[in-house]
N, C-alpha and C positions, 0 to 999 in steps of 0.2 A: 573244596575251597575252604573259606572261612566263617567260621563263626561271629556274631558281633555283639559281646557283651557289652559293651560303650556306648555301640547308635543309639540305647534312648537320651544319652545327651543331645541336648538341644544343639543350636548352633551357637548358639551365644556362648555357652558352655563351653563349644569346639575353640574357638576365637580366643577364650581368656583361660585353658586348660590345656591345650592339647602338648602345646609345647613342652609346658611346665610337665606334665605329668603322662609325659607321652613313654607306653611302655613299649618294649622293644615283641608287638605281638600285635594281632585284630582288634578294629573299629568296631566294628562290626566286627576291626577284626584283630583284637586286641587279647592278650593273657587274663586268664581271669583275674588275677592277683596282682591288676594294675586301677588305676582309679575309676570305678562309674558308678551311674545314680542306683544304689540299691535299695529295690522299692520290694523288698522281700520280709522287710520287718512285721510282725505281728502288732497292731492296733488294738492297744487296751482300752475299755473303758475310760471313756472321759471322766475325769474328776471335778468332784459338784462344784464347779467355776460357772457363774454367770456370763450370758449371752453380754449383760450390761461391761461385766467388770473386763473381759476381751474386749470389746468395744473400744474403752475409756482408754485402753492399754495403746490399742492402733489409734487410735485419734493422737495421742502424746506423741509418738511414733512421727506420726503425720503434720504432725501441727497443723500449720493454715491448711492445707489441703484438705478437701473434703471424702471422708468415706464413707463409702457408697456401697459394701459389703462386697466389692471382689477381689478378690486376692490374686487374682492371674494381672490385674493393672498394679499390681505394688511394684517396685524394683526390689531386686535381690536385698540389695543394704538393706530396703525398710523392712522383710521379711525376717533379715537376720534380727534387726533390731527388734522388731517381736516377737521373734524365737530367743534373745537374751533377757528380754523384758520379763519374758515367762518364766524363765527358771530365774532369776531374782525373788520372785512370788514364790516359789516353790516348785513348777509344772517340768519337769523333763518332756521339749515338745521341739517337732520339727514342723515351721511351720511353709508349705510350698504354697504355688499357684493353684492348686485345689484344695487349700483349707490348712487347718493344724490339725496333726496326729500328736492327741499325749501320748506317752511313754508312765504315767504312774497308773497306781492302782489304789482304789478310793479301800479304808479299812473294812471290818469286820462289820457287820451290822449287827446292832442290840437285839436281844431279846422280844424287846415290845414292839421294836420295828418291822420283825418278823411276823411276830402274833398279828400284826396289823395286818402284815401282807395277806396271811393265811387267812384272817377273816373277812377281809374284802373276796377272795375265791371261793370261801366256801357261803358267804354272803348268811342267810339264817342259820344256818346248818354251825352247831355247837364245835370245837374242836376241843379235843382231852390231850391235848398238847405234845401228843406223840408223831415222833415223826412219821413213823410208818403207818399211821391210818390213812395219813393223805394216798388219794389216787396217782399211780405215773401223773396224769393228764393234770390234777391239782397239782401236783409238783413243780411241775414244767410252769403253769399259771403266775404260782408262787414266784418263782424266780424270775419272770420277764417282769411281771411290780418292782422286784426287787432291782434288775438292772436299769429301768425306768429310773431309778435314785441312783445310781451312779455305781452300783455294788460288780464286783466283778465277781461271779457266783454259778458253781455249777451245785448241778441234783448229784451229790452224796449217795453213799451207801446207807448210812447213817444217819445224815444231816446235810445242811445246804454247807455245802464248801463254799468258803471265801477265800480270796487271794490278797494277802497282808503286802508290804513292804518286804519282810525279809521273802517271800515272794517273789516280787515284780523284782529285786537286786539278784537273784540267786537267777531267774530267768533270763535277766534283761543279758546277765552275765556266759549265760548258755547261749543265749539267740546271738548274740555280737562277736560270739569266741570265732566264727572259721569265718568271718565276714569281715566286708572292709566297710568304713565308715563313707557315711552319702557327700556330695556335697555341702549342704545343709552344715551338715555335722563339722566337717572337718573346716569349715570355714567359721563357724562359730569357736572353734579350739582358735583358730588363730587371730582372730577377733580380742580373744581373750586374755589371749598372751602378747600379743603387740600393744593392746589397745586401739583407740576409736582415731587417733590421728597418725600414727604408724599404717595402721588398715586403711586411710582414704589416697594413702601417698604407696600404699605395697603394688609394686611391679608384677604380681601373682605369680612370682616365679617360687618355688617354693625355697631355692637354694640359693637366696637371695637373702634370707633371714641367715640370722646367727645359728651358730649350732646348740648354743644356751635355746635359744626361742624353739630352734624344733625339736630341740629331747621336751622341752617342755609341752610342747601341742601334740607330742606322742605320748607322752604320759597323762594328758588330760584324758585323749580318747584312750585309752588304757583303762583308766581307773573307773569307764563309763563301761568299761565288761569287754570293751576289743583288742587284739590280741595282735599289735601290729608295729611297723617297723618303715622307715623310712630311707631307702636307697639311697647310693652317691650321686646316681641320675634326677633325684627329686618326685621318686615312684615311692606311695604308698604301697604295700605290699603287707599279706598276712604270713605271721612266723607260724608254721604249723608243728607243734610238737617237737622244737626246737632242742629236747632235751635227748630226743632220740637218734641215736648213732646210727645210720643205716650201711653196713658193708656194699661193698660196689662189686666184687668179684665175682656174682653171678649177673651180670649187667645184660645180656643179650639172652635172657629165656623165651621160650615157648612152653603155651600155656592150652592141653587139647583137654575138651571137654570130649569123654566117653566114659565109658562102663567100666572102666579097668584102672587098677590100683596105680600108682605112680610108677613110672618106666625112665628110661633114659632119652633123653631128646637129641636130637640130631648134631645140635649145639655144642654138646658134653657137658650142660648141666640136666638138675632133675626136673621134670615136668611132672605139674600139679594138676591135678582132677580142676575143673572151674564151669561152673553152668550159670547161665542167663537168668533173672531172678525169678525168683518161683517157680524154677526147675529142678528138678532133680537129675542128675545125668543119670543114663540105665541104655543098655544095648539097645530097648525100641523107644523111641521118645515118643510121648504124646503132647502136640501142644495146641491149645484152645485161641482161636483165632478170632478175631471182631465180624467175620464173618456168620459165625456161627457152624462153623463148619470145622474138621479135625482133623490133624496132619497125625497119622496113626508111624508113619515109615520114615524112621531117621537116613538124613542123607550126611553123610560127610562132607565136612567145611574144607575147601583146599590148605593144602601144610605151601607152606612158603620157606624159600630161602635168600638173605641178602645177597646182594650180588655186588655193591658200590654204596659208598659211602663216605664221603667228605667235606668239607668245610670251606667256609667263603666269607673272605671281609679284613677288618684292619681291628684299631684297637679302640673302638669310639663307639660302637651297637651299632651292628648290623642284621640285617634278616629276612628272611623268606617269606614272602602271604601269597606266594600262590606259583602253581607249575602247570603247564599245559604239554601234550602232547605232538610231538611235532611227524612228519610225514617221512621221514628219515628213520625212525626210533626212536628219535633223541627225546630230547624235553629242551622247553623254555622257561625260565622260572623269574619273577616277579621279587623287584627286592626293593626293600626301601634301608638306605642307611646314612650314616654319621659321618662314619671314618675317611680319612684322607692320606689312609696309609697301606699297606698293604695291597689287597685287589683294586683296590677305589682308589692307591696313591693318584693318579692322572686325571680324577677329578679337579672340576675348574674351583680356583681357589677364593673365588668371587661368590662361588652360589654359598646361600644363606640358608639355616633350616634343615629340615628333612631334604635327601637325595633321595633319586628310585632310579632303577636300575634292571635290564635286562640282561641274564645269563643265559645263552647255549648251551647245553651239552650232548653230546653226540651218544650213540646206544650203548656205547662202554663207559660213559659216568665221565665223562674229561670235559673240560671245557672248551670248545668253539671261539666262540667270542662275548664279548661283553659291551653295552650298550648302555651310556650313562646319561642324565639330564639333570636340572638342578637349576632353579632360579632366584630368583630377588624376594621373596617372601617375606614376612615378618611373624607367622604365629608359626603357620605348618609347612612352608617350603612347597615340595611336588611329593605327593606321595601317590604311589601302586598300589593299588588294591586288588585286582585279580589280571587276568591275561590272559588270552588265546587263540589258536593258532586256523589263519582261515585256509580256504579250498587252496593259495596258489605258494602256499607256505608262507607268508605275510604273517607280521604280529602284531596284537593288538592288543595293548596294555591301557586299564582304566583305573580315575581316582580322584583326586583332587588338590587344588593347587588355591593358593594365595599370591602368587608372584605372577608380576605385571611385566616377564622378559621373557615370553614364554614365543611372540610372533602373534599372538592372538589378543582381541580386542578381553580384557578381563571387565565383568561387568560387576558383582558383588564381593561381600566378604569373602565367600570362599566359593570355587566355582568348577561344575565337573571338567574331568582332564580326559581325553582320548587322544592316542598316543600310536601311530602306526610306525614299525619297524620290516625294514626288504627281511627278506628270509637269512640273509648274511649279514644283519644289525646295522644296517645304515638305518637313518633315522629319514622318512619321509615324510611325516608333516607331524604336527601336532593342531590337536582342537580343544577351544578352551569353551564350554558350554555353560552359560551362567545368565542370569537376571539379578535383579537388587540387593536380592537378599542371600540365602547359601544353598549350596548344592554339592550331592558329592552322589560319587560311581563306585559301587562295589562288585557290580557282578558285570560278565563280557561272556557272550557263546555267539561261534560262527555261524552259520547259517546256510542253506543247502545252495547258493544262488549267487554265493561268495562275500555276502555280508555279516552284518553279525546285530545282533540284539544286547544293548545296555541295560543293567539295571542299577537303579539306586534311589533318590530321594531329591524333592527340592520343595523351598520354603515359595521362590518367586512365582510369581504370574505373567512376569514381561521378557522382553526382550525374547532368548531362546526360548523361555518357557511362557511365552505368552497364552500356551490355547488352555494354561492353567486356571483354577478357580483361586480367586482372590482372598487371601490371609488361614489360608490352610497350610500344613505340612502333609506333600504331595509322595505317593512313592509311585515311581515314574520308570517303563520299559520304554524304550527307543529304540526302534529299528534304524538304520543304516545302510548304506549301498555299501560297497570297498574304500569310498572314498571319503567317506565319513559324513555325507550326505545323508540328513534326517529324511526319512518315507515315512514314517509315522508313530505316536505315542500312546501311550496309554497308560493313564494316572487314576489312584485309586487318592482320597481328601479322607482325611481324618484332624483333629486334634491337636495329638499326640503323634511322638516319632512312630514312622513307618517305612519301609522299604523293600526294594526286590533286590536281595539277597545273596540269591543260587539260580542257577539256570542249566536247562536240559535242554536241547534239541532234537527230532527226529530226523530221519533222511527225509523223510515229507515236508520240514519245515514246521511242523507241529512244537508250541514253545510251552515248555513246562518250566516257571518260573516258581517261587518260592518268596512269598510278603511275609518277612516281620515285623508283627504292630506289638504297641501299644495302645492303641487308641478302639474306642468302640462305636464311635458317633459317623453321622455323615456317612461316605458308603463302608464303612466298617459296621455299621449296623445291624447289615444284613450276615458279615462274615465272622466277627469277631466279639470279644468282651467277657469272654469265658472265665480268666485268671487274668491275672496279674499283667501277661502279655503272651500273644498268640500268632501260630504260623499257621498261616494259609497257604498250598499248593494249587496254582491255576494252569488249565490248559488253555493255550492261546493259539488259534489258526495262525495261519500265515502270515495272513494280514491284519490281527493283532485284538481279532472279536473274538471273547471269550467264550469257553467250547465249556468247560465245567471247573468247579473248585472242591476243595477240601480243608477243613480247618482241619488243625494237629491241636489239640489242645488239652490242657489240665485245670489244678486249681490255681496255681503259680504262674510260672514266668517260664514259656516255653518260647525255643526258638528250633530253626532248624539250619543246622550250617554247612551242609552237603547235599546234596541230588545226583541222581546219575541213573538213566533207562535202565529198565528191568527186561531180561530173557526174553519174557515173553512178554512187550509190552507194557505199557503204562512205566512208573519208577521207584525207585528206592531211595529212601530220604535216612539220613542222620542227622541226629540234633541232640541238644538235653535237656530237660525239664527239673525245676526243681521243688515240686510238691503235687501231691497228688490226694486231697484230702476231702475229695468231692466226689460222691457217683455220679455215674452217665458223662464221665468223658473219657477220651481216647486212653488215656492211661487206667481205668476200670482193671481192678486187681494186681495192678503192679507195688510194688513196696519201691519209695526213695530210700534210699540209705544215707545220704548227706546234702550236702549242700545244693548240689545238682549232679543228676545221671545221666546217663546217655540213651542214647534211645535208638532202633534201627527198626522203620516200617516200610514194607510192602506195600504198593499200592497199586490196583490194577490200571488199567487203561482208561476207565471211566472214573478214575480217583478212588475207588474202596478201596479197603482196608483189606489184605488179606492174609498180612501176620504181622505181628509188632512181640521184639524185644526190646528188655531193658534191663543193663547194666551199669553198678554201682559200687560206691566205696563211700566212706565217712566223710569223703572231701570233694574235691570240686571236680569234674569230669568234662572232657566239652567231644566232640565228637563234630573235627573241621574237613573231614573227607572219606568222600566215598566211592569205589569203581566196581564195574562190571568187573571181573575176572569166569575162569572158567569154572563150571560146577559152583559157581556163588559171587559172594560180593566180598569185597577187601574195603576195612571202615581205618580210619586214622583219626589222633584225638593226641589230647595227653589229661593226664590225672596228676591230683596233687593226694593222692588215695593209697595205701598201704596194703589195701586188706580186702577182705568179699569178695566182689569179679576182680578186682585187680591187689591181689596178693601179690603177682608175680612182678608189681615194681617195685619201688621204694630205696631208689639210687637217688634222689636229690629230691627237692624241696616239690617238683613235679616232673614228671616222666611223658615219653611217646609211646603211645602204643597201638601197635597195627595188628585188627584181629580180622579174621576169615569167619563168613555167617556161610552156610550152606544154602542152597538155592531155597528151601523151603521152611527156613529160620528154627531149623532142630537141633543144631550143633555150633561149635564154634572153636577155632584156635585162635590165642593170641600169642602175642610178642610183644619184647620191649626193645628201644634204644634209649638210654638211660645212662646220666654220671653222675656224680655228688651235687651239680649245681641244680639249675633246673632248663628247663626243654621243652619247648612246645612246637608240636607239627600242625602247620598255618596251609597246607595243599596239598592234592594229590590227583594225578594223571595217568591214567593209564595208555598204553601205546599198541595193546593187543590185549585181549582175553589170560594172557599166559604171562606179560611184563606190566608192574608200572613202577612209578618214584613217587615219594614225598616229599616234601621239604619246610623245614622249619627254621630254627634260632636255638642256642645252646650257650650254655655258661658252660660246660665242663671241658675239661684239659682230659678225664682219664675216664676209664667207665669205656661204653661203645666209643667213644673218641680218644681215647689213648695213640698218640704215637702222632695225628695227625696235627695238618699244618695249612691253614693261621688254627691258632689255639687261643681261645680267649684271654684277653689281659684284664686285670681289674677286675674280673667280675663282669665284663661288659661280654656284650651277644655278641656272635659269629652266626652266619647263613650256615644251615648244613642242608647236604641235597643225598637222599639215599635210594636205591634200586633194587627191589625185588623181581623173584619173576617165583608164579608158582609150580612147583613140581608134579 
């Protein structure tokens, strides 16, 4: 399924953004290199600013209103207006509902402010003003007095290291270069450039400004060290090494990790040596497992060959977030789009917003039929988020909708969508699940009994979501009869955005579901608060009481955007993570290589751990499906990466790539489908052990999609839907 770099936007967020800077990829399950809250920045020492003179700042801010120190009751405006207020003063600071993070770094500390520090730790004890008499332990001492005063200071070889100005610029400059700027940020740029009465009257459309105003609010966040670029869609987007020409003509390689020198690949280009990080490839592989146990005996990863592959949509952005397997061979695949031309010409010309859309296709890659919806919306239309196919061949498409023509009562801003389709795309009902506030559905699996289990999120406590706890963001499994009939929920109360994601089923009805938080309070207590944001794997009897868990987690912002049962029991999860700078967590001895890597774990029937890889590149990586196949697992993802595990892309700005792990994670082959534009695979299903398909969104005309037809115009996305089987 998909990944959701976006879901920690709030809803409020959703409501006044999505439109605007809706990319043609995952919410949860969105491209990475489309707009969300990136909470990945490094936190410098505060700079010696009094508690008083912040104070005096938000009181101005506030006038008559009285503050009362929290910053989660500010509105946005008054936050930005304290985050401009700051950098008038000098403070580069974003300041959100949990507080303000500076961005400077306080100077060098004197001489005597040092000797001071050092003799308060050595207290009687004389110092001869060498750095090297002091003890490690004095050292360390030394320097927490000194960050006590605002010094941002590490223990030297030498001397105490400080971090200057051209420092924190030369850094700020490296940290913001493959990143997209937060909300915060990008709204303070345009704050900036419009001004204070342009900004209370802006529509948040972002291509509603002049194009003078947005070269300008791209250059502001520019000159702040990010490295970015503004779409004709009104998508943020990061230009990666835009100076680098990358040929296309080897655009379909395979990429086998073994012991032997580079050979010729099946394809008729050349295949490259490529290991899992901290491997070395060699005839026996050993690899060291969280188990504590060692996989001495390499197995070979299954070699795959394409079998289908084509394209779907009009000239407006269209695309794929999700395909499920059908009892025929075929697939069904999940789409949300624009266009009203092409496939989608016989869309009703009334609906407003995002469209979503179901495609057929039968075991040779052709299309069946196609099943369209679309309502009266104002921010986000109907959109698809995942899809799947139950015991009587019925479909079942989930997600979220703003539009009030749906046949169902709509109760909130944005409210979950369930969506059933006959086996031959007639449209049998729709349900619109919602309370006061918002709600959305990302994840859908059948059920052994001919129902199916929802996953997703909701902010309400009434109406549908009544037996929820009141003023929490809830992430919420729903079971369901055939008829779309609630039997029972189960909500985990955090914070912070939270939700069920991915979803597994057994023949027993046994439900392995998959929460990605943010949040650590409330019942995330118990599971969560590791990094930045963390994924939990739960098993869930039948009836919906939890059987065991597993956190996934690092020091960063870990998520997991695929699941799918393992061989023998329990599952296999893909995800990425993007830092790992802490021991004693899941990721213990892995190296990131950039932005975010991917990750591919094993886990038994009782949730251990009983191998975990991880694959990377300089750039962003996401890893949005994963299936059983025979002798292993088949993972799908794309990269905006050149080089390290993924050398073998670097046909456009990001690539697809589908690699083969061997049943006991000692090997691996990949592939790519790749063109000058960029490309991201949002699903994948398999139909047997020996076939499955993915399916994504594509900019390119030439590359793996040379020849075919609809072929993007403008720049804009086309659905592509492709078929493997392994050999």
């Amino acid at each position: 399924m998909k990944v959701k770099i976006q879901k920690a936007i709030c809803v409020a967020l959703t409501l006044s953004l999505l439109a605007v800077f809706a990319s043609c990829g995952n919410s949860s399950k969105e491209p990475a290199d489309s707009l969300s809250v990136n909470e990945s920045y490094t936190q410098a020492t505060e700079p010696r600013m009094e508690e008083s003179e912040i104070d005096e700042i938000i009181r101005e801010v506030l006038g008559e209103t009285k503050w009362e120190g929290d910053y989660a009751s500010l509105t946005e405006e008054q936050r930005l207006l304290i985050q401009l207020a700051l950098r008038k003063k000098g403070y580069e600071a974003v300041v959100t509902e949990n507080g303000i993070t500076f961005f400077n770094y306080t100077p060098t500390a004197d001489e005597e402010e040092i000797s001071e520090a050092v003799s308060k730790v050595l207290g009687e004890k004389e110092w001869d003003g060498n750095y090297n008499s002091l003890s490690d332990e004095e050292k360390e001492d030394v320097k927490e007095l000194l960050e006590e005063k605002g010094y941002d200071v590490e223990v030297g070889e030498s001397e105490f290291d400080f971090k200057n100005e051209a420092d924190r610029k030369e850094e700020t400059t490296s940290l913001h270069y493959n990143n997209l700027p937060t909300k915060e940020q990008i709204y303070a740029a345009i704050y900036d450039v419009i001004g204070a009465d342009a900004w209370r009257n802006w529509d948040e459309n972002i291509m509603s400004l002049s194009k003078e105003n947005r070269d300008k609010i791209v250059k502001e966040l520019n000159d702040y060290g990010f490295h970015i670029a503004i779409n004709e869609k009104g998508e943020f987007y990061v230009i990666h090494n835009p100076t680098k020409k990358t040929s296309v003509a080897n655009a379909d390689t395979k990429v086998t990790q073994n012991s032997t020198t580079a050979s010729s690949s099946t394809t008729g280009t050349t295949a490259t040596t490529a290991s899992p990080q901290g491997t070395t490839p060699t005839a026996t592989q050993t690899t060291q497992n969280n188990t504590g146990t060692t996989a001495t005996k390499e197995l070979s990863a299954p070699e795959l060959a394409r079998t289908a592959l084509s394209t779907f949509g009009g000239n407006a952005g269209d695309l794929f977030v999700d395909v499920a397997a059908t009892k025929d061979g075929g697939y069904v695949a999940a789409a949300r789009y624009q266009s009203v031309t092409g496939d989608f010409a016989d869309s009703d010309k009334t609906w407003r917003q995002m469209k979503s859309a179901v495609v057929k296709y039968d075991k040779n890659g052709e299309v069946e039929w196609k099943s369209l919806l679309g309502g009266n919306g104002t921010a986000i239309g109907v959109w698809f988020d995942a899809v799947t196919v139950l015991n009587d061949g019925s479909v079942i498409a989930v997600g979220q909708t703003d539009s009030k023509n749906l046949g169902e009562k709509f109760s909130g801003v944005i409210d979950g969508l369930v969506v059933k389709f006959s086996k031959n795309g007639d449209r049998e009902w729709v349900k619109v699940c919602g309370g006061t506030k918002g709600e959305m559905f990302y994840s859908v699996a059948a059920t052994p009994d001919g129902g199916f289990v929802v996953g997703g999120k909701s902010e309400s406590s009434d109406n549908y979501f009544s037996e929820l706890r009141e003023g929490t963001i809830s992430s919420v499994l729903i079971k369901m009869n055939a008829d779309g009939e609630k039997e029972w929920i189960n909500s985990l109360d955090g914070s912070k955005h939270s939700s069920f994601d991915e979803i597994a089923v057994t023949d027993e009805g046994y439900i392995y579901a998959v929460c990605n938080t943010r949040a650590s309070d409330l019942d995330y207590a118990e599971y969560a608060g590791f990094g930045g944001g963390d994924a939990i794997v739960f098993k869930f009897s039948p009836e919906g009481g939890t059987v065991t868990h597993k956190a996934i987690y690092g020091s960063g912002l870990d998520e997991i955007g695929a699941i799918t049962l393992g061989q023998n029991g329990g599952v296999v999860v893909a995800g990425h993570y993007f830092e790992n700078s802490h021991t004693g967590t899941v990721f213990d001895g892995k190296h990131n290589y950039g932005e975010s890597d991917i990750f591919v774990i094993k886990l038994d029937a009782k949730l251990q751990v009983e191998w975990i890889n991880t694959y990377g590149g300089v750039g962003v990586e996401q890893a949005n499906g994963i299936v059983r196949v025979k002798d292993g697992y088949a993972v799908a993802g794309f990269s905006t990466s050149k080089n390290n595990d993924f050398s073998f892309l670097g046909g456009g700005s990001s690539d697809v790539f589908v690699m083969t792990v061997s049943e006991n994670g000692t090997s691996c082959e990949k592939y790519s489908v790749k063109g000058p534009g960029s490309e991201q695979c949002m699903g994948m299903a398999a139909v047997s052990d020996g076939k499955f398909a993915i399916a994504g969104s594509t900019q390119s005309a030439t590359g793996s999609f040379a020849g075919l037809s609809p072929a993007p115009a403008n720049d804009k996305y086309v659905a592509f839907f492709a078929m493997y089987k392994v050999n």
